[in-house]
Structures are given as structure tokens and as C-alpha cells.
C-alpha positions in Angstrom: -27.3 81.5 19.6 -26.7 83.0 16.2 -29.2 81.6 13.6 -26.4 80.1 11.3 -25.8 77.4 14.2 -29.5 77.6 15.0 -29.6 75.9 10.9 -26.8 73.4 11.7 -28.3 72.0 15.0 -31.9 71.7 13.7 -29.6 70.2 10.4 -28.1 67.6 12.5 -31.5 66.5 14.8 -33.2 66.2 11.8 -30.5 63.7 9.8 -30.3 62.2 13.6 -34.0 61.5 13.5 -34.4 60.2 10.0 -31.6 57.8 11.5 -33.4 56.5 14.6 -36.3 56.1 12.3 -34.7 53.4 9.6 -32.8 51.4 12.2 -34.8 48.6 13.7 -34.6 48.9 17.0 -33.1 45.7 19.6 -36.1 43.0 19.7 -36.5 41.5 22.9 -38.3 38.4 21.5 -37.0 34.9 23.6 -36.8 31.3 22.5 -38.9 28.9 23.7 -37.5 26.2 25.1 -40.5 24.2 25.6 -40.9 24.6 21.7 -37.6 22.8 21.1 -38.3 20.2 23.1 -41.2 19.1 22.6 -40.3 18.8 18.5 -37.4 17.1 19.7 -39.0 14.6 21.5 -41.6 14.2 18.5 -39.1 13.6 16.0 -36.7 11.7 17.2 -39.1 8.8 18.8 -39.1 5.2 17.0 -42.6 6.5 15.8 -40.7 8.2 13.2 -38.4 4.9 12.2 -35.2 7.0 12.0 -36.5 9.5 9.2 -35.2 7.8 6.2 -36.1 9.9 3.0 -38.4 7.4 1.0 -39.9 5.9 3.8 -42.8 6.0 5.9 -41.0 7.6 8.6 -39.6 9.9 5.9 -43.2 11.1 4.9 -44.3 11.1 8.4 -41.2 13.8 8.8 -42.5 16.6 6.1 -46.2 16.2 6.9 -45.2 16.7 10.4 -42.8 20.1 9.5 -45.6 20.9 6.7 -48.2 20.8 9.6 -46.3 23.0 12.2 -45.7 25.4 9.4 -49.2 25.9 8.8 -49.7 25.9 12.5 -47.5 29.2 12.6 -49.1 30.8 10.0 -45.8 31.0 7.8 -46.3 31.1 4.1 -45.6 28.3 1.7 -41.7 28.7 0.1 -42.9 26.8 -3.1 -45.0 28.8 -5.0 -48.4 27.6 -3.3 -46.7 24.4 -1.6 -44.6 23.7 1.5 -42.1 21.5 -0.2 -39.7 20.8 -3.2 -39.6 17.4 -4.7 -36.4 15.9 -4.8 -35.6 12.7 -6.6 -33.6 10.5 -5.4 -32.4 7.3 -6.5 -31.8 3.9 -3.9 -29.6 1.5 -4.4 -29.2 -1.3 -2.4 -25.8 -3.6 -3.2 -25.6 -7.0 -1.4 -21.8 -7.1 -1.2 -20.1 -9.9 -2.0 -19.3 -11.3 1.2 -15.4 -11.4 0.9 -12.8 -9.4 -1.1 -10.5 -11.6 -2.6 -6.7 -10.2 -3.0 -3.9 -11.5 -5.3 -0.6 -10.4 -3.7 3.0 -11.0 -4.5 3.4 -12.6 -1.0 0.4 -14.7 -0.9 -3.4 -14.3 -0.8 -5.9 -12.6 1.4 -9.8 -12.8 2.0 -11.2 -9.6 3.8 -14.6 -9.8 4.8 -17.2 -7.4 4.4 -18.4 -4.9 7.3 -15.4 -6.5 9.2 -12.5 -5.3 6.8 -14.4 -3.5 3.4 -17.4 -1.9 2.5 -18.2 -1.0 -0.9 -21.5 0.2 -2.9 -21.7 2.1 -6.6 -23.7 5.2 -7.4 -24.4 3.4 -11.2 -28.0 2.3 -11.5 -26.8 -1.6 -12.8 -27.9 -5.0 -11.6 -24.0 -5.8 -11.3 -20.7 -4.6 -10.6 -17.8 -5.9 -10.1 -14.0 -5.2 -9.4 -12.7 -9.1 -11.6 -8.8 -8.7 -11.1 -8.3 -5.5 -11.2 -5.2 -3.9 -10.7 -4.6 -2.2 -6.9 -2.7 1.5 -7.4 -1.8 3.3 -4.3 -2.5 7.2 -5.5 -0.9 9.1 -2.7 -4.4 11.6 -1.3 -6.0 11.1 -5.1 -5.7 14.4 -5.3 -5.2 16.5 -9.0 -5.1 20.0 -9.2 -2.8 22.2 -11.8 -2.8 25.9 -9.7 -1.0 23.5 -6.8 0.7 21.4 -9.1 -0.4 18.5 -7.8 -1.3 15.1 -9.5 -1.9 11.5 -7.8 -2.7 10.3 -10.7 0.4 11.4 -12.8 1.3 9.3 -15.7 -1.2 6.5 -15.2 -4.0 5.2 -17.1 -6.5 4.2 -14.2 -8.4 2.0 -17.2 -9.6 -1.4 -15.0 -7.5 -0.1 -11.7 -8.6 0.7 -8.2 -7.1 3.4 -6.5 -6.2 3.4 -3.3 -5.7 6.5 -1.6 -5.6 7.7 1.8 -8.4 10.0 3.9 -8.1 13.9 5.0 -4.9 15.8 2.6 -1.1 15.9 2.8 -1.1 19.2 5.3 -3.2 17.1 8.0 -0.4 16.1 10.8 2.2 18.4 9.5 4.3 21.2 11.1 3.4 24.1 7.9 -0.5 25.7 8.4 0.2 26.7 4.9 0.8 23.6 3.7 -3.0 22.5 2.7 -4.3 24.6 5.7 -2.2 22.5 7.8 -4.7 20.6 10.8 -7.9 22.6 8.7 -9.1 19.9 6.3 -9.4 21.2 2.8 -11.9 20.2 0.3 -9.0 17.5 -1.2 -9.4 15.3 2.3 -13.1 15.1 2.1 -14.3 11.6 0.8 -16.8 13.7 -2.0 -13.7 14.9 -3.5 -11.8 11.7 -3.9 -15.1 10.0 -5.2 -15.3 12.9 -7.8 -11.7 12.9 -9.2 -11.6 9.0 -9.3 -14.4 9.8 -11.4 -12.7 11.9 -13.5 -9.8 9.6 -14.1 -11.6 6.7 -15.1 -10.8 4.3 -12.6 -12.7 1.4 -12.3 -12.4 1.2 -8.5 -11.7 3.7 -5.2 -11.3 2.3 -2.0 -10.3 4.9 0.7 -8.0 3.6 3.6 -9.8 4.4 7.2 -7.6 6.2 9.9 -10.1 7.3 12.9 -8.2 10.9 13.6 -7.7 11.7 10.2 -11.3 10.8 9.2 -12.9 12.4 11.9 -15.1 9.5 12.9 -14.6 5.6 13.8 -15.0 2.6 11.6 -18.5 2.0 13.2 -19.4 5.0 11.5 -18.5 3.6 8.1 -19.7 0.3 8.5 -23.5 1.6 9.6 -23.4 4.7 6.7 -22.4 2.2 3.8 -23.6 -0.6 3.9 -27.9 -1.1 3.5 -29.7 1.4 0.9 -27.8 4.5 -0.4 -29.2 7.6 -1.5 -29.0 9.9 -4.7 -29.8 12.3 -6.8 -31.7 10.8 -10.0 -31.6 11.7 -13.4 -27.9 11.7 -13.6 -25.5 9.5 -16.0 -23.3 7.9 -13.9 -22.1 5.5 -16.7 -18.7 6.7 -17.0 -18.3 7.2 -12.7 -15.8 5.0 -11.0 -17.8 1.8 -10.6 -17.3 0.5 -6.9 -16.1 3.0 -3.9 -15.5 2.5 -0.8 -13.5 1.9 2.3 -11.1 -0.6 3.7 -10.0 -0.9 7.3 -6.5 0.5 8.5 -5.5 -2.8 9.8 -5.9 -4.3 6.3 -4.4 -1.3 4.8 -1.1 -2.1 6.7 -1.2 -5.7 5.6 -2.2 -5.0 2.3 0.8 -2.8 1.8 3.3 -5.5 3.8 2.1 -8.4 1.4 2.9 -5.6 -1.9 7.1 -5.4 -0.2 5.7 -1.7 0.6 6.5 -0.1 4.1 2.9 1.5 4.5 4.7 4.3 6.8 7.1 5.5 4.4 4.9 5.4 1.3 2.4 7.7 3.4 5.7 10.4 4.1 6.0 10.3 0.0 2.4 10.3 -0.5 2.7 14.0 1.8 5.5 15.5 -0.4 5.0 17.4 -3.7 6.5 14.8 -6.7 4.5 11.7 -5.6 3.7 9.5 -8.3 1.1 6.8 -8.1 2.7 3.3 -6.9 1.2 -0.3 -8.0 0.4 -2.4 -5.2 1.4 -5.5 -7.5 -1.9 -7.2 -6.2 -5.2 -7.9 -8.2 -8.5 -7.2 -6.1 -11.9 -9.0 -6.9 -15.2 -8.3 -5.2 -19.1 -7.4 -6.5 -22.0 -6.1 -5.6 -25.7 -7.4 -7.1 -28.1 -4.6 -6.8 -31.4 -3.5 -6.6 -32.7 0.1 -7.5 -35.7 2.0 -7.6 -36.4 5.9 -8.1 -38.1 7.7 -5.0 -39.6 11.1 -4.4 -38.5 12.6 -1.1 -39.3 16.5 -0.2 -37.5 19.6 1.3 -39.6 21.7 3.3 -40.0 25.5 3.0 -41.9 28.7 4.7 -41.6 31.9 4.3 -42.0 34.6 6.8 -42.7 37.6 4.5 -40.2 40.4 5.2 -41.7 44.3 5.7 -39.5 46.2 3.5 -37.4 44.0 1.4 -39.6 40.7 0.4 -37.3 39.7 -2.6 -34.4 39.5 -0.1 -33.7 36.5 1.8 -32.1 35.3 5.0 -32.3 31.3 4.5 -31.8 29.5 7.7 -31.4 25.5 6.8 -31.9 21.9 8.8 -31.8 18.4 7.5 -34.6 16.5 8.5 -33.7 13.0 7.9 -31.2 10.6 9.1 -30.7 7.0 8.5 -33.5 4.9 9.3 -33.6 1.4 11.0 -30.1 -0.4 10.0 -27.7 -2.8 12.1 -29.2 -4.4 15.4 -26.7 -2.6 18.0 -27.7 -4.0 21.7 -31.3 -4.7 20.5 -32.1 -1.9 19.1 -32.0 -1.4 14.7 -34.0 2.2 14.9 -31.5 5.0 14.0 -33.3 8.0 15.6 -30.9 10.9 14.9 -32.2 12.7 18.0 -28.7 15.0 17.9 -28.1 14.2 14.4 -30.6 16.3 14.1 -33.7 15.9 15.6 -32.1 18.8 17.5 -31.6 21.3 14.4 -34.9 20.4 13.2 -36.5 21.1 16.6 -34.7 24.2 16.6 -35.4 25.9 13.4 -39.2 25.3 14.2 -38.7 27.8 17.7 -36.7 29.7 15.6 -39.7 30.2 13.3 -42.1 30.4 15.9 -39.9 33.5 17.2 -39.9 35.3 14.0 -43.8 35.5 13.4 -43.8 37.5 16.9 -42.5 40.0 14.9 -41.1 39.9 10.7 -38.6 41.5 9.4 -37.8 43.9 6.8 -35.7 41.1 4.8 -37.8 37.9 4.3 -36.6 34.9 6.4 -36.7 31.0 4.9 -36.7 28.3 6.6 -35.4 25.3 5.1 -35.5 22.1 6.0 -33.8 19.8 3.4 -33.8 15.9 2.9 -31.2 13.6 2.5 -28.5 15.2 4.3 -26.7 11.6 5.3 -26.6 10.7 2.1 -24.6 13.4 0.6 -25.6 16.5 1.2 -28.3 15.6 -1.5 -31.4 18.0 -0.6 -29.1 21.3 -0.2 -27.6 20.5 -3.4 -30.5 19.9 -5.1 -32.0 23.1 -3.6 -29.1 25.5 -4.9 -29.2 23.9 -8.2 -33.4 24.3 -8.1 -33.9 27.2 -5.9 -37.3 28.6 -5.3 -36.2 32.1 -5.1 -32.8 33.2 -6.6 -30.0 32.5 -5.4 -28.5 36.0 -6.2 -31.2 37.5 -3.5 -30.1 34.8 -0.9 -28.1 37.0 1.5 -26.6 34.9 3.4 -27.6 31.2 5.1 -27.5 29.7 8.7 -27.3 26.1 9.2 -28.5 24.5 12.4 -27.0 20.4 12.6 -26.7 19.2 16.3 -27.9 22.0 18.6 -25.9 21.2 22.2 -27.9 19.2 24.8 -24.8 19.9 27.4 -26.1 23.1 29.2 -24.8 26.8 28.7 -21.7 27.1 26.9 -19.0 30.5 26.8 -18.1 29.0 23.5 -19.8 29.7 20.3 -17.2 27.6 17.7 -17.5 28.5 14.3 -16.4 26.1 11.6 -14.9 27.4 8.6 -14.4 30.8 11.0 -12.2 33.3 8.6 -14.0 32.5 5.7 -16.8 35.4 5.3 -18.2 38.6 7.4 -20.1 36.1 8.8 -17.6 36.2 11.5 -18.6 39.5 12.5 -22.5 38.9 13.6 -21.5 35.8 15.3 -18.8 37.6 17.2 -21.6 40.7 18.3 -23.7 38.6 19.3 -21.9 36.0 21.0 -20.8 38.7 22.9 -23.7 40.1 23.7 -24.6 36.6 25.5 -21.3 36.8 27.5 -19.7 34.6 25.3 -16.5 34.4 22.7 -16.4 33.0 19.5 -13.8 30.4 18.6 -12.8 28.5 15.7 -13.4 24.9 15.4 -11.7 22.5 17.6 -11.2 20.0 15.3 -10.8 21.2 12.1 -9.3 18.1 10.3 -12.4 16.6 10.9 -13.4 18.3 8.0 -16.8 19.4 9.1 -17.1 22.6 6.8 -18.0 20.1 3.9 -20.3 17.5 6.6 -23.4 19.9 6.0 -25.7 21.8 4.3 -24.3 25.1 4.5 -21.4 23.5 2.1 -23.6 24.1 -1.0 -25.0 27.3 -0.2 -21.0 27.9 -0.2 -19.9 26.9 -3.2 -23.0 28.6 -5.1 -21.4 31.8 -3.6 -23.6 32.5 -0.6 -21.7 33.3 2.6 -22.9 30.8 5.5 -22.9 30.2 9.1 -22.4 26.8 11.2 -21.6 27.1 14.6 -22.6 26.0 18.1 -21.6 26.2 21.5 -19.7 22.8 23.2 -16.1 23.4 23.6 -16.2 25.0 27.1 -18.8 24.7 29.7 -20.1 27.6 31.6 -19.7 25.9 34.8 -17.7 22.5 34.3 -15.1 23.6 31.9 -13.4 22.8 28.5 -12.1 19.1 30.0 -15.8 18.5 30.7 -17.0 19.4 27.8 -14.8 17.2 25.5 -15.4 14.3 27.2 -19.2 15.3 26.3 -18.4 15.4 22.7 -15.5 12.8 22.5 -18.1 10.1 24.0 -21.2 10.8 21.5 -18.5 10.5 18.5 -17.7 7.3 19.9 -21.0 5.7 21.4 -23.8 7.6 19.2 -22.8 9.1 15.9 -24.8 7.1 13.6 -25.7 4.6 15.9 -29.3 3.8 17.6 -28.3 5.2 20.7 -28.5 8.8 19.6 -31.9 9.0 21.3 -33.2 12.0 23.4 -33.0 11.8 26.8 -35.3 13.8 28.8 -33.1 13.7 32.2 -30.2 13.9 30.9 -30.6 16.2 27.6 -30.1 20.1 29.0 -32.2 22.7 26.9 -31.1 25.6 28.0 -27.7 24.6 25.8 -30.0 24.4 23.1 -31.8 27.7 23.6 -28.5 29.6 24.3 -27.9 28.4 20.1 -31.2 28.8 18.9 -31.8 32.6 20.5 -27.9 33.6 18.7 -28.8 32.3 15.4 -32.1 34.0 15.6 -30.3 37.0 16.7 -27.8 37.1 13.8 -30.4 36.5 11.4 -32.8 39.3 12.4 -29.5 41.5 12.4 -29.3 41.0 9.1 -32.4 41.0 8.1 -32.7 44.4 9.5 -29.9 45.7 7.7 -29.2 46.9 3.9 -25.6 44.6 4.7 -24.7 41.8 2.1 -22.2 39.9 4.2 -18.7 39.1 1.6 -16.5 36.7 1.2 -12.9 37.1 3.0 -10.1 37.7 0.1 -8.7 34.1 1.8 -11.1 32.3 1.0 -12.5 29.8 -2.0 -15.3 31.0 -1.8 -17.4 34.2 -3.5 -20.1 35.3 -5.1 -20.8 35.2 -8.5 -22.8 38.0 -9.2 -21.4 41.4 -9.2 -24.9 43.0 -8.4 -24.9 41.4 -4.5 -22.5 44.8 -3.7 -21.0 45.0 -0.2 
């Protein structure tokens, strides 16, 4: 062989070598289902009174995460501490117990938990709707790039609006039109509490439709009423003063005793041009509270990475869920063993797996408080983070790990938004699975969980799990699965784990792909992107693809 091509080959094994040398090769490191379940069965007993942030079962919670930390050797994610205060402010409104209505067609009492719950994020002894004037606002959406505006050419001074749940593309025939069935951002309840806020309105009470919400009236009545949950330290003085929501049934007769055909307002309410409509009915109704300022605690370690410390993979889990609330069947402990018990449990194995062998990125493991109650430990973390958010790379969020069995489904929601897509794809693959967008996406659940504020501070995410289609029973089998915890056990005490019933090989089928899309990444010099589709991107130019 000449020696020219003798140069090029020895060229190309060298180059081929350097290669093999900087690429990390497959790990073969399992999940341990045993791990799961036992911290599943830990957390989600009445030991732990339903993990309310702020209470005893709350504290139990982080010393517990804080201890199996240290058990696994993990570094603190706080400086020299496990956690990150977070302060949170309770208020707990004794609702008046009837909302009185002044209608053009006669009067009408709703009672609470029945037809109405309110509550106010203002820190004030009382607050009260006293005759104020009802305006139906369409969606109570505003925004100017759509050229949209509920709220056109009405001072909501001393009114309530009432608007409708989900966004005017949810039931259509256009997926352009607001996403069509793919909830946007408008539907979400945060968003109508935040522009009601912005226009001044004394009141917002959202009408409840089961489908377009994405969750029963049960699930409204045991979330908002009792102690609610937030962030402290901000002025809420000029916020809307009382939200909340009212029944559909109500809705209907609200609307019949205004001269309005409910039906045919909603059809306006979905077309461009809508303009906010006066019920012609005066609403009264209070709340007498009392407050106090609390110091709950996210929970962070660190698993150092090898080569690249400073860069992070942040894997999240809210701890907490709502406590001990309505007696349902004898039983007032809400144990959150799905809702998520199960994510907890999870990141913990998930942990455990990565100190079998690090990284060369760093990987976090966060597991944030007050999750029920807004989103309110993920927000506070992105707005307080403990290492920049610019060297986040990307985040994973584990909330309800299927308890079904095996799944060939691994349904992303919010699929098409960032590269994200790509890992989960490769690696669902790789267990013999397909990915899938979500099944019901005008449920809205891109905005139900934490991931949501690692989006909007730029930071692609990743939510997914498997339950759409059973490996051995089907897709039919499956959503009766799903359909019947949404009705029987979302935020309600039966959400309990169930040792005969509860599959973990479901949940170690999850657990093993996120940890295998995370120490992908971590392995890699990628910086997953934002799609050119979506809302979302980062703000910093230096995080190059």
C-alpha cells in the first residue's frame, strides 16, 4: 500500500479513536423497582396527613426526601443545605354560605360548595362582592398580536366577570384556531385570574364545564374551598378581589333569568368581535378570612457531573398535595399517592440510579413544594434559582408515574414544542415503544405542572408517561384506567396506594426512560431548542444549539 494512503488510514483510526474516546458509552444501569415502592408506600400513608406544605405532614415530607438524600450520598443543591425556603402565604376564607343574585327575572340564592366557591389571594380580614355588577366577558381573554379583547370598551370598576373555562378553539372544526382541541395558555384558569387582574375587576367567577375543564366539579369543590396557598411578599392590593367558580347548571340559569340564551352567547363568545355583555344582575357574597405567613421548603441534590459541573440536567417532583380536607366515605386524609407520591417515589430511584455512575453534566434533583396550589415552589425556584438558569439545559418533570403495568405508549404533553421530542422518541424506541402526543390536550395539562415554569423562563422541558395503550389489554383498557381515577380519585382521599392492585413495573418502564433521556443528555455537548412553533425560547443567546 503506498504510504500516502498508509497517512490517510492511520489519519482516519486516529480521528475514529479520539471519537470512541469522548462518547460515553450505553450504561446498563436498571431501576429499582423495589426503590419506588417502598417511597411510595412511605409517602403516601396517613402518617404523612396528605403532605400539606405548612404542616406537620409537610415537614415530615422534606426531612424525609432530606434524609434519603443524605442516605445516597448526593450533595446538597443549596449552597451547604438540602432545601430552599419558600414563603408562602395561607389564607383561609369562611365563605359566606349563600350567593345572593339580583336578576331581571327574579332572585336566586346559590349555595356554597353546592353551586359557588370563591376565595381571594388579598391578605384582608374581609372581602366582599356588595351588588356588584355580573358581565359576561366571552373566554376573558385580551391580547393585541390576536386582536382579541373580552374586555373591550368596559370599565370592570365594582363588576365581576364571568367568563367561560378552556379558549374559543376548544370544540371547533380549525386546529389553527387557538390550537384547536390543544388548550392554550388563554383556557388555563391562571390566565383568566391574571388578566381579571389586570383589568380591575372587582370579581371573576369562571363557569365549570367538566370536558372543557378537564376535571369534575368534585375537583373544584375539594381544591377551593379550606386553606389556599401562596407566594408571600407580593402586593396583591390592586388583584381582582374574589375568584372563583360557579357550577354549569347555575351558569345556564343565571343566563335564562338575564333574557340570555346561554348557548348562543357561548357561539359569540367563540367568534372574533365579541364584546363583553351585562348580565343585568347584581351579585353579593363574602368571605371573612384568616391569614398567616408560613415557611415551606423545596428540596435539592446534586449529583456532581465529571466534566461539565456548571451544567445542569434538573429533573423535578412536587412533593406535596392537599392535606386532610372534606370527609369523603369516612375518610378526610388526602394522600396524593398518584398525585404524586408516585413522582416523588420515582425521582428518588432515579437518583439512586445516577450515583451508580455520574455524569459528565451535573444532574439536580428537585423536588418542589406547593405544586397544588399554583405551581408555587417551581415558580419560586426559576425566579430564585440556586444555580443559573442560563446553565439549566433542559428539565424533566415526573407528576403521576403509571401504576397500570407496561405501556407501548410514552405520551408527551406539549409534544412539538422543543427537541425534547427527539430523546423521548430514541429512547422510547429503544424500550419497544412509540411516542404519542397527549390524548387530551384540552385538558390543558402543559400548564398543570412544574415543568410550566421552567418553560416560560426559557428552558426546554419534558412531561410525559406511558398510559394510553396497554401492552397486553389495549388502548380501551387503558382509558377506562385513567377515565375512572379522574373521576373517583383526583383530589380525593381515595388516591391511596394499593399494594395488590398498583403494578410497578408501569412505573419502572417511566422511571428507567426518563433516566435514560437525562443521562443522554448529560453525556452530550447538546443544548436541546425550542421548535420555531412554539412560545417558548430561550433568553440567552450564549445557550447555542
Amino acid at each position: 500500500m503506498p504510504i500516502k494512503y498508509l497517512t490517510i488510514l492511520f489519519s482516519v483510526l486516529v480521528c475514529t479513536c479520539c471519537k470512541q474516546e469522548t462518547t460515553t458509552p450505553p450504561t446498563d444501569i436498571t431501576i429499582n423497582g423495589e426503590t419506588i415502592k417502598q417511597h411510595l408506600q412511605e409517602l403516601s400513608s396517613d402518617k404523612y396527613m396528605g403532605r400539606m406544605p405548612c404542616t406537620e405532614g409537610g415537614i415530615m415530607t422534606v426531612d424525609y426526601l432530606v434524609d434519603q438524600l443524605k442516605n445516597l450520598n448526593i450533595e446538597p443543591g443549596n449552597g451547604n443545605t438540602y432545601t430552599q425556603e419558600v414563603p408562602l402565604l395561607t389564607i383561609d376564607g369562611e365563605i359566606s354560605e349563600h350567593m345572593k343574585l339580583t336578576t331581571p327575572n327574579g332572585n336566586l340564592t346559590w349555595d356554597k360548595g353546592k353551586d359557588f366557591v370563591i376565595h381571594t389571594q388579598r391578605n384582608e380580614d374581609n372581602i366582599s362582592l356588595d351588588n356588584s355588577e355580573m358581565v359576561f366577558c366571552g373566554y376573558g381573554i385580551v391580547d393585541e398580536k390576536l386582536g382579541w379583547n373580552d374586555y373591550a370598551g368596559i370599565d370592570m370598576k365594582g363588576k365581576t366577570a364571568v367568563v367561560l373555562v378552556n379558549d374559543p378553539g376548544y370544540g371547533g372544526d380549525d386546529p389553527e384556531y387557538f390550537k384547536g382541541d390543544i388548550m392554550t395558555y388563554y383556557g388555563r384558569w391562571t390566565y383568566k385570574y391574571e388578566e381579571a387582574d389586570r383589568q380591575g375587576a372587582a370579581g371573576l367567577l369562571i363557569i365549570h364545564e367538566t370536558s372543557s375543564a378537564g376535571y369534575p366539579w368534585f375537583v373544584v369543590q375539594s381544591s377551593w374551598q379550606g386553606p389556599q396557598q401562596g407566594l408571600s411578599g407580593l402586593d396583591r392590593s390592586s388583584d381582582c378581589g374574589i375568584k372563583g367558580w360557579i357550577s354549569l347548571q347555575k351558569s345556564q340559569e343565571l343566563f335564562e333569568k338575564a333574557g340570555l340564551d346561554f348557548t348562543a352567547e357561548i357561539k359569540k363568545a367563540r367568534e372574533p368581535g365579541f364584546k363583553p355583555v351585562s348580565l343585568n344582575t347584581k351579585a353579593t357574597a363574602s368571605l371573612k378570612n384568616s391569614y398567616k405567613e408560613c415557611m415551606s421548603k423545596n428540596v435539592i441534590g446534586i449529583v456532581k457531573g465529571t466534566k461539565y459541573p456548571d451544567e445542569y440536567i434538573t429533573y423535578t417532583a412536587h412533593w406535596d398535595h392537599i392535606g386532610i380536607g372534606k370527609v369523603v366515605e369516612g375518610d378526610s386524609i388526602y394522600n396524593g399517592a398518584l398525585d404524586n407520591a408516585s413522582g416523588t417515589a420515582t425521582l428518588l430511584a432515579i437518583a439512586e440510579a445516577y450515583t451508580q455512575a455520574p455524569p459528565e453534566r451535573s444532574v439536580m434533583l428537585l423536588f418542589v413544594t406547593a405544586e397544588e396550589q399554583g405551581l408555587l415552589g417551581s415558580e419560586y425556584y426559576v425566579k430564585s434559582p440556586t444555580v443559573p438558569l442560563e446553565n439549566t439545559v433542559c428539565n424533566l418533570n415526573l407528576d403521576g408515574v403509571n401504576p397500570n403495568g407496561l405501556m407501548k405508549d410514552f405520551t408527551v404533553t406539549g409534544l412539538g414544542h422543543s427537541e425534547m421530542d427527539n430523546y423521548a422518541k430514541k429512547h422510547a424506541e429503544a424500550q419497544g415503544r412509540y411516542v404519542m402526543a397527549e390524548q387530551e390536550p384540552e385538558k390543558g395539562y402543559f400548564f398543570r405542572s412544574d415543568h410550566f415554569n421552567f418553560a416560560k423562563s426559557g428552558v426546554p422541558a419534558l412531561y410525559g408517561d406511558g398510559g394510553y395503550n396497554h401492552m397486553t389489554k389495549g388502548k380501551e383498557y387503558a382509558k377506562a384506567l385513567r377515565d375512572s381515577f379522574t373521576i373517583n380519585s383526583y383530589h380525593a382521599p381515595s388516591d391511596e396506594f394499593d399494594a395488590d392492585t398498583w403494578q410497578m413495573d408501569g412505573a419502572v418502564q417511566d422511571a428507567q426512560i426518563y433516566y435514560n433521556i437525562g443521562y443522554d443528555i448529560a453525556n452530550s455537548r447538546d443544548w436541546p431548542q425550542w421548535k420555531a412553533s412554539s412560545e417558548f425560547e430561550r433568553p440567552n443567546s450564549k445557550l447555542k444549539k
